[in-house]
N, C-alpha and C positions, 0 to 999 in steps of 0.2 A: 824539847817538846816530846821527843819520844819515849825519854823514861817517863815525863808525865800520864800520857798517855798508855801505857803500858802499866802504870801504877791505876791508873782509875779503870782499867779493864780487867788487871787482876783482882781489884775488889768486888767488882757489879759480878763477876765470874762465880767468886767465895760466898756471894748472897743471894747467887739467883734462887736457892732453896727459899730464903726468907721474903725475897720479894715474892714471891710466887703464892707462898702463904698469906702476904698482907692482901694483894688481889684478891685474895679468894674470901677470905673474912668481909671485906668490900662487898663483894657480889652478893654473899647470902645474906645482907640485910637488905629488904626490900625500900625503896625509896623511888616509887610512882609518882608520877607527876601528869595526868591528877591521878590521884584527888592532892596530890601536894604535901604531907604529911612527911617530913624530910629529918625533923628533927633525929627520930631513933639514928639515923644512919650518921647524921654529924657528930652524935656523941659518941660511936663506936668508933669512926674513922680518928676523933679528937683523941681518944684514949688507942688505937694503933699505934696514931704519931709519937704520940706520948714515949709510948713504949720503944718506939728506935733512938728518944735521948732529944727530942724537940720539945721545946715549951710552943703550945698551943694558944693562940687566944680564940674565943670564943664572941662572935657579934651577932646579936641576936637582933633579928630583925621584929622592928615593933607589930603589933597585932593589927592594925587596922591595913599596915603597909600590905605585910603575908594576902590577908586576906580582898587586898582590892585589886593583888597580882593574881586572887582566884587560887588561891594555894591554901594550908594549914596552920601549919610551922615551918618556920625556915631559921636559920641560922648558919650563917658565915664563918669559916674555920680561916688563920692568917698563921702562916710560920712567916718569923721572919730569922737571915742570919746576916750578920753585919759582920764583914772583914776588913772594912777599912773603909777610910771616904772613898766615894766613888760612887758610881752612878746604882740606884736601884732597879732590880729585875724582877717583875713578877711572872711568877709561873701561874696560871688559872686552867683550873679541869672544874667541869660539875661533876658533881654526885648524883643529882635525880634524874629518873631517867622514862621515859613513855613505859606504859605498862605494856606487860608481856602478851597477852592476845592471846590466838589460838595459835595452831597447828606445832606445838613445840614436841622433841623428843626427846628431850632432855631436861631435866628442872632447869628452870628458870633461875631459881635461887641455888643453885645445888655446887657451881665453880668448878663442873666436871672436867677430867682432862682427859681427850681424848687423842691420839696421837699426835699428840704436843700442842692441843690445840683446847684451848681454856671455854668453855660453853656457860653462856649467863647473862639476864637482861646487865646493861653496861659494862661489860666486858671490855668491850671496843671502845663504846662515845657513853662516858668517856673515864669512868670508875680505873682503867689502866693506865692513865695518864695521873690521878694521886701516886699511884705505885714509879711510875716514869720519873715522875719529878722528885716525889721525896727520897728517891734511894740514886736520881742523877746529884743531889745536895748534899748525901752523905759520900757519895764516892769523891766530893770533890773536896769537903774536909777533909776526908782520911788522906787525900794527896799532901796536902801539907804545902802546898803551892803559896808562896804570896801573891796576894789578891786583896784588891781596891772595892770596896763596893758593899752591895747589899743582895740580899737573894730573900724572895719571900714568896712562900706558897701561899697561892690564893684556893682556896675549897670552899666554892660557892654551889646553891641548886636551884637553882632557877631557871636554867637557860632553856628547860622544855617550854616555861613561862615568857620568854623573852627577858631576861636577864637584868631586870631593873633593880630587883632587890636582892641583885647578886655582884658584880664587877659594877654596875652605876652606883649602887649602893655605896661601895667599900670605896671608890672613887670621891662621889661628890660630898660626903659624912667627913671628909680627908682622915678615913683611917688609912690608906694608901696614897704614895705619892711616886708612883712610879716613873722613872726612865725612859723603858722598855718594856717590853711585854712578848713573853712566849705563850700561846694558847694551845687547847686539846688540835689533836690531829694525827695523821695516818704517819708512817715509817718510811714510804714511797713518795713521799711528795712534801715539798715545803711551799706553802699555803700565802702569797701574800696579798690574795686579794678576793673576794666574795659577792656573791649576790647580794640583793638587797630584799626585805619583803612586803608587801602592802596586805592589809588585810582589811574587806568591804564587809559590810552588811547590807544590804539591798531587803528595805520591807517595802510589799507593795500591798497596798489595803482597797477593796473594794467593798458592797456590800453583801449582803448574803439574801439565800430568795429559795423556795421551794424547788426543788428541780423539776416539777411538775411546768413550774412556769420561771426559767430562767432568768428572762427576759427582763423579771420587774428586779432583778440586780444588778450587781456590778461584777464579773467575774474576776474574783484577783489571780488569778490559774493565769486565764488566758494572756491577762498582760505581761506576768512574769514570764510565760514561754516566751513570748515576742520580745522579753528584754535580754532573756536570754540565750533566744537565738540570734539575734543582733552583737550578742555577744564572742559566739562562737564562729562566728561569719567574720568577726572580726578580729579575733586572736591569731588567722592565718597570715597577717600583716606581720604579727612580730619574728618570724622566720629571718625576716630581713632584716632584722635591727643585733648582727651578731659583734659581738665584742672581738676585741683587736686583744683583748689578754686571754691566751690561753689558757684551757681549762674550762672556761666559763660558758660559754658558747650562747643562746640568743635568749631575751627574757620568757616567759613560761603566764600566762593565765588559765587558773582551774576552779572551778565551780566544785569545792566539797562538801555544802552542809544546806538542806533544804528541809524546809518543814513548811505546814499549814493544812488549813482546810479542817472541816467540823465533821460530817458526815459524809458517806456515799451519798445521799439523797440529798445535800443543802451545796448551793452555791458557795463556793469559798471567796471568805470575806478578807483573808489573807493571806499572803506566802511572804516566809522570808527567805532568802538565802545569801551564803556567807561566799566569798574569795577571795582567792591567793594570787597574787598578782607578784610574781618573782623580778626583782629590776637588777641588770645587770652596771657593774659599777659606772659606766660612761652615763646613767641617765641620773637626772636628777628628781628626789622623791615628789616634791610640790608639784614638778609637770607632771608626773606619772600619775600621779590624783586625779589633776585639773582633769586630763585626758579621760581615765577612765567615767567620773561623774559626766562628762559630756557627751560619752558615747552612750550611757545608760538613761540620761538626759534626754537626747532626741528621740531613744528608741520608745518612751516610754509617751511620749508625743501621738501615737499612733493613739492609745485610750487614754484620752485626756482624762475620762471621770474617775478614773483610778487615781489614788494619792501614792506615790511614789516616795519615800525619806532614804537616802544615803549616808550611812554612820559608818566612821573611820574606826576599825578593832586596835587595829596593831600596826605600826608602825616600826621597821627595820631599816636602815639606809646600809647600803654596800658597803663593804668593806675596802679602801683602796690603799695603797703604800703612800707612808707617810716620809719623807725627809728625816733621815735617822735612823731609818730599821734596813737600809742595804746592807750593812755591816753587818746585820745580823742575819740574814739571810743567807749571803755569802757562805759565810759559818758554817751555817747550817747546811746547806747545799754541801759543803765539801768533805765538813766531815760524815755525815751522811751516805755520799758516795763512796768514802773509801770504807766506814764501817759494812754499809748494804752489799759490797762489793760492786754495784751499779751507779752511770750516773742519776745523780738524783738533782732537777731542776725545781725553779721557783714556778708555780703558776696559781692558778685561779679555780676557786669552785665552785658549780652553781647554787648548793644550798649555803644559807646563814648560820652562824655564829653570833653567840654573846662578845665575843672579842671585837666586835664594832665597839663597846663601850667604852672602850679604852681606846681606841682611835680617835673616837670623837670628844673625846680628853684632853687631843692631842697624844697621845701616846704611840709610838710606833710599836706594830703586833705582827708578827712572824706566826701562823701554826704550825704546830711541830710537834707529834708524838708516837704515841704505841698505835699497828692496824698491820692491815696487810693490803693489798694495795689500792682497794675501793672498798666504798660501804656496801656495794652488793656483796663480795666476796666477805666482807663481815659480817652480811647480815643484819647491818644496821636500823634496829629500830625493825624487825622482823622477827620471825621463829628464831630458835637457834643462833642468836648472838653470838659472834663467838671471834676469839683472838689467839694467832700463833705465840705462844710464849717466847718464842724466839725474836720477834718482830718487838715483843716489848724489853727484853734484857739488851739489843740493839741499838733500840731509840733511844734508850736509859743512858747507852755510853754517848751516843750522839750530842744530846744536851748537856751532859756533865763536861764534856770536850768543848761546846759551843760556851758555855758560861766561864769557861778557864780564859777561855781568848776573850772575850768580853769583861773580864775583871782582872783580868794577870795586871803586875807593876811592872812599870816601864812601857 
């Protein structure tokens, strides 16, 4: 095991100039989500891959699918390498990534490197984890190991969208049939289990009236504060509902998206607004519904003549460990450790993942990649994204080491 080992770190060592290069090609295509428009960046990452000696396939996702996930173009990128029977492993990273925003100092597109530290939207989550995975597959051909099994990159872009026509897609179509499952993730920490997410829409409709004379409407303002402060009166409750797995700690409600109302001078005849209701793995989604439409239910009892409708956006269910992935965890946990030079434990974390969809496949999913040791220290999904190079030619050996012991013979 040690020359093994010593063999797949003298090579990830011989190519950190080239992985470093594929990142960085990665980066400078832009691939937002939204507006969704993914496609340019599949075909360049397709033709990368190409270029290190992988046959690519290509699944294009049909038009009406793209566009009712509210995206563009999408298209699904699949290596696969087969070394014998044995179980299959899919590695999955996205490509699309939230657009860049303000306060940046660094191009966004540009893969600057700055005292060893790589600047650029998806850097981090999760455009370094292609780079992670497909040069952890080649370090682990060049060992020349006998190995059982299958190994296939998944590169999908959806998962800003919630990931259906990305890992559900490649899933339920049975272009994949996985084992196992390794997902995007930080260098410090092995990921076995996740938040969950609910996403509401709350319209309340009243009518509208001269502000001269209020009275002859229905204010939908007023009833929305009342629902809304009902709401945050009552979010102080879930302090107390804290998870028993590490990491995760207690569910989360947030109000982010509000609009309505016609003019300064007219009665608003409308509000809607949207939230995020974060469900920590121990709860179940259906009650966390039930719950929420009933607390917005009573509150909205106070103005009856208001019309109140509750639409369900998005649905996430938590991520939990399935029967089958301790093995893999394990793995990962140790070798990890002794590459990180630290211990490195299994735990929990409070945002979501596309890698549910593979769980609820039945698949066991481990996260496990390139970062450094939080998303604020990344910058995730903020200004200045950014990832230690080193923290991704680490994770590379970590995974290429964890898929030896997952497919070696005997």
């Amino acid at each position: 095991m040690e020359e093994l080992a010593q063999k797949i770190s003298r090579y990830l060592e011989e190519h950190r100039e080239a992985q470093t290069r594929f990142l960085a090609e990665l980066v400078k295509v832009p691939s937002d989500n939204p507006p969704g428009d993914c496609l340019p960046h599949a075909e360049r990452a397709a033709e990368l891959l190409a270029g290190l000696g992988f046959t690519v396939e290509r699944h294009t996702v049909p038009e009406e699918l793209v566009r009712a996930n509210g995206m563009v173009r999408a298209t699904n990128l699949v290596v696969r390498r087969r070394f014998g029977e044995g179980p299959v492993i899919a590695l999955n990273a996205h490509g699309d990534v939230v657009p860049p925003g303000e306060g940046w100092t660094r191009d966004p597109y540009g893969a600057e490197i700055v005292d060893g530290w790589m600047y650029g939207r998806g850097v981090a989550v999760s455009k370094s984890d292609f780079a992670t995975y497909a040069f952890a597959l080649l370090a682990l051909e060049a060992s020349a190991a006998p190995l059982n099994g299958t190994v296939e990159l998944h590169f999908t872009y959806d998962e800003e969208a919630g990931g259906d026509i990305g890992p559900r897609y490649l899933i339920e179509q049975g272009i994949s049939k996985p084992d196992l499952s390794i997902g995007a993730g930080f260098s410090y920490g092995v990921v076995t289990a996740h938040n969950g997410c609910l996403h509401l829409e709350v319209e309340v409709n009243g009518r509208s009236a001269h502000a001269a004379m209020p009275f002859t409407g229905i204010d939908a303002l007023e009833a929305a504060t009342h629902i809304l402060s009902t709401l945050y009166a009552w979010r102080k409750n879930l302090a107390a509902r804290e998870s028993t797995i590490p990491g995760i700690g207690s569910p989360q409600l947030t109000v982010g998206l509000i609009k309505g109302g016609i003019n300064t001078n007219v009665v608003p005849d409308r509000i809607t607004f949207r939230l995020d209701r974060r469900m920590i793995p121990e709860e179940q989604a259906e009650a966390v519904e039930a719950e929420l439409r009933r607390v917005i239910d009573e509150a909205a009892r106070a103005f009856p003549d208001a019309g109140v409708e509750v639409r369900r956006i998005m649905l996430a269910r938590p991520l939990t460990p399935l029967p089958g992935g301790e093995r893999m965890a394990e793995l990962l946990c140790r070798h990890a450790s002794r590459v990180m030079g630290e211990t490195i434990e299994a735990k929990g974390v409070p945002l979501y993942t596309d890698a549910r969809h593979y769980a609820e496949a039945g698949v066991p999913v481990v996260l496990y990649g390139a970062g450094p040791r939080t998303i604020q220290e990344a910058n995730a999904h903020r200004a200045d994204e950014r990832l230690p190079l080193e923290d991704l030619y680490k994770a590379t050996e970590v995974v290429a080491l964890t898929l030896h012991d997952l497919l070696r013979t005997g």
